[in-house]
C-alpha positions in Angstrom: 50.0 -102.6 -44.7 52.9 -100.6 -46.2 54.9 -98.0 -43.9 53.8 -95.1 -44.8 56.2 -92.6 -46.9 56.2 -88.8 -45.2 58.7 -86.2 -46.2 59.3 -82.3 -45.9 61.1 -80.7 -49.3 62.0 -77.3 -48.3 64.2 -75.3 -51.1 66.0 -71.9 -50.4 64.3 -71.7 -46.8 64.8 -68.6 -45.5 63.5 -66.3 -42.3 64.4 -63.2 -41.1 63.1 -60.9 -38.2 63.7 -57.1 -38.9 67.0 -57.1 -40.7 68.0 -60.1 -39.3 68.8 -63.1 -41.2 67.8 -66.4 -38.7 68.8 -68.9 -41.4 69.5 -68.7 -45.1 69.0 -70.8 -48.3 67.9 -73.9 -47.0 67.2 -76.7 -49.3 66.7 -80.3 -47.7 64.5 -83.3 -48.0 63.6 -84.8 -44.4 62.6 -88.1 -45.1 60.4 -90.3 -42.8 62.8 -93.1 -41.2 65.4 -91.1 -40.1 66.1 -88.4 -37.0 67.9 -85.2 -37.9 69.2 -83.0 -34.9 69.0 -79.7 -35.6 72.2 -78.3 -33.9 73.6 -75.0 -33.2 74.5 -72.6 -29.9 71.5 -70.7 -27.6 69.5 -68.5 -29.8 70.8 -69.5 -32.8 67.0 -70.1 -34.6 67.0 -73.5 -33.6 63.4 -73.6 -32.6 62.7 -70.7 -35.1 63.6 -73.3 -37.7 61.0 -76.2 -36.5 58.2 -73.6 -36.2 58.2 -72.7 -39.9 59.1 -76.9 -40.6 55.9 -77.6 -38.6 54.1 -74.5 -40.3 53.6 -72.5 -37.7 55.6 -69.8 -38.8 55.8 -68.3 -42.8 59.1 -68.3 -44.0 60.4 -65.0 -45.4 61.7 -66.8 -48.6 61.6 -70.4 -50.0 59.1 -73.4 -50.0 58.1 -76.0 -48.1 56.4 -79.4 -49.8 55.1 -81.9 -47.4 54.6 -85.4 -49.1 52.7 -88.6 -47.6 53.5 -91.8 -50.2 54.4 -88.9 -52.9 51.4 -87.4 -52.7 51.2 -84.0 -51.4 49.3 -81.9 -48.4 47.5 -79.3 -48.4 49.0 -77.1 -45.7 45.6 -76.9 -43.9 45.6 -80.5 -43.6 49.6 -80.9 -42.6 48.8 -80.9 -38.8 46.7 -84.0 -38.8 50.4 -85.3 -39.6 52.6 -84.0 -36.7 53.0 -84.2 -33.3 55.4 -81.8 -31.4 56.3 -81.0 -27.5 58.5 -78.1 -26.8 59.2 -76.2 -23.6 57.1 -73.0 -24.5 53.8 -75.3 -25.2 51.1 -74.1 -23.5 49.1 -76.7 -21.5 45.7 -75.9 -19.3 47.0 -75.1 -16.2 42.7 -75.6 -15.1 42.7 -79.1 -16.1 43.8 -82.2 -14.3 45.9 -84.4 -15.9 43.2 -86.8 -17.1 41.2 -84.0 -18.3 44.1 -82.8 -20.4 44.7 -86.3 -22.2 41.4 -86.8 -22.8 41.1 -83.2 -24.4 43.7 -83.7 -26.1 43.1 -87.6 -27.5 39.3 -85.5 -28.7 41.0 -84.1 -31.2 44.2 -85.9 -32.0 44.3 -89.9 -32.9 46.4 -91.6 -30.4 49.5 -93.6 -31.4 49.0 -97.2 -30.2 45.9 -98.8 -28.5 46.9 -97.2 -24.6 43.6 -97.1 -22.2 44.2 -93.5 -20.0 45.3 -95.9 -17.0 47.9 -97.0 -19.4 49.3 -94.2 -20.7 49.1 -92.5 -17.0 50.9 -95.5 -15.8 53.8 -95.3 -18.6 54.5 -91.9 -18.0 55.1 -92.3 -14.4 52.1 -89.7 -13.1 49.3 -92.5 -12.2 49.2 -91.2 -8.9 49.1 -87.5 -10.5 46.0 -88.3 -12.5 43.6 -85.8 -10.5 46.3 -83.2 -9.9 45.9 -79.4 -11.6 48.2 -78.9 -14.5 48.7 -75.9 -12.9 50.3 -77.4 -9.3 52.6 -79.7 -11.6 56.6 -79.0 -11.3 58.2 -78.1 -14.4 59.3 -81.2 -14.6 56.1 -83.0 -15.0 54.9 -80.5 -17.2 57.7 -81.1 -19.5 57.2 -84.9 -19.5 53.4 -84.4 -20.0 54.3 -82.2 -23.2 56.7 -85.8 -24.4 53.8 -88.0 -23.8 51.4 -86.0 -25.6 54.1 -85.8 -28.5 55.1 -89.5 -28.1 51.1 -91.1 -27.8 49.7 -88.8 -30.9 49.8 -90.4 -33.6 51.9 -88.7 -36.4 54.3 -88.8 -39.3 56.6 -86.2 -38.5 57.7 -85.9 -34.6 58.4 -82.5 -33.6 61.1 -82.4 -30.5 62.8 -78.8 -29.6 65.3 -79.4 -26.2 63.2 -82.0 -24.9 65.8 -82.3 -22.2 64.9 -79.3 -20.8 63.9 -79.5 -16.6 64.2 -82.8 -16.7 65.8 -84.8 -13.8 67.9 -87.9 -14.5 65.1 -90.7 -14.3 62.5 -88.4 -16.2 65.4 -88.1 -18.8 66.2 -91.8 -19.4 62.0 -92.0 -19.3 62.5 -89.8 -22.8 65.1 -91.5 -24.3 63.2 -94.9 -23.6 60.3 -93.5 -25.4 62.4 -92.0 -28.3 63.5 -95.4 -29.6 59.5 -96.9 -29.1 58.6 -94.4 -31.3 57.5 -96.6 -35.0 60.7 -96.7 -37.2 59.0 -95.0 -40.1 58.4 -91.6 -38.6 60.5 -88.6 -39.3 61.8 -87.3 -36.1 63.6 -83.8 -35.3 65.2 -83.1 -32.7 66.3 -79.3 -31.5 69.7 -79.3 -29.2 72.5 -78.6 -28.3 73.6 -81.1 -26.2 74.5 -84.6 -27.6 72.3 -86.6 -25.0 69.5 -85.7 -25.9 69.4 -87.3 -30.1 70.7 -90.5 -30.9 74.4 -90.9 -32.2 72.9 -92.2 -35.4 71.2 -89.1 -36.2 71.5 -86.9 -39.3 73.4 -83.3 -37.5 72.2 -80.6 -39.5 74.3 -77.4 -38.6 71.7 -74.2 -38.5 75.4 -72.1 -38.4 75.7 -73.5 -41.9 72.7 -71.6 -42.5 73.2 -68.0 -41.7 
């Protein structure tokens, strides 16, 4: 079977809060294949930016067209194609950890043919399995929030500071996952540190934005 072809057109993208400009003008085609880091200081609109690409916010002006093999979505439809962890996710703080992958894998179509032992066991929180969301560190929150991004199967790949309150090994955990992700998927990534997107990665500047 033929990758599959997934891109997000957006033309003259623009948000504002109040009288506020976040980011301006934006016209881009993210194409599926490639990882594009979405740069720029704290509080620039970095994550601002991936809500309205991932169509959770409205822009205030502009367009977004999202494509699968040049055919295109119906916005209702577009979540079935994404998959996205960021630090203000909320998880079920009531459920245990194997209760919150199998609620999760109910709804979403898992990436890969993982049994829950498996995926427990590859992201380091087997012996977690019965433990409450809720007692979890921040740290294992945040890597439960990566797996559920990483095993979900899904064109585009949604990733704002996925470094955040992770320690070193949890860190080189994510970046081990990054490059298993299947080349054809269209990957951003929200930062601004380096480490955290690959070298190869398309940089696109919110300041150019504003």
């Amino acid at each position: 079977m033929e990758p599959t072809n997934f891109t997000i057109t957006v033309e003259n993208l623009s948000k504002r809060f109040n009288r506020e400009w976040i980011f301006r003008k934006l016209s881009y085609s993210f194409e599926s294949g490639k990882t594009y880091a979405i740069t720029g200081p704290n509080g620039s609109g970095k994550s601002t930016l991936l809500q309205v690409l991932w169509g959770q916010m409205p822009p205030t002006a502009g367009t977004i067209r999202y494509e699968k093999d040049q055919k295109e979505i119906e916005i209702d439809n577009v979540f079935r194609n994404l998959s996205v962890a960021t630090p203000y996710m909320d998880l079920i703080d009531e459920f245990t950890l194997s209760e919150q992958l199998r609620f999760h894998f109910k709804m979403r179509k898992q990436s890969g043919k993982r049994s829950m032992e498996e995926m427990l066991k590859e992201m380091y929180l087997y012996d977690s399995r019965d433990k409450y969301i809720g007692n979890f560190s921040s740290g294992m929150k945040q890597r439960l929030k990566l797996a559920l991004a990483f095993f979900t199967e899904g064109r585009a790949v949604f990733l704002d500071e996925p470094g955040t309150n992770l320690d070193r090994t949890a860190f080189q955990w994510y970046l081990n996952q990054l490059q298993q992700l299947p080349k054809n998927r269209l990957i951003f990534i929200a930062s601004n540190q380096p480490e955290e997107y690959p070298s190869d990665a398309v940089k696109v500047d919110i300041m150019t934005y504003k």
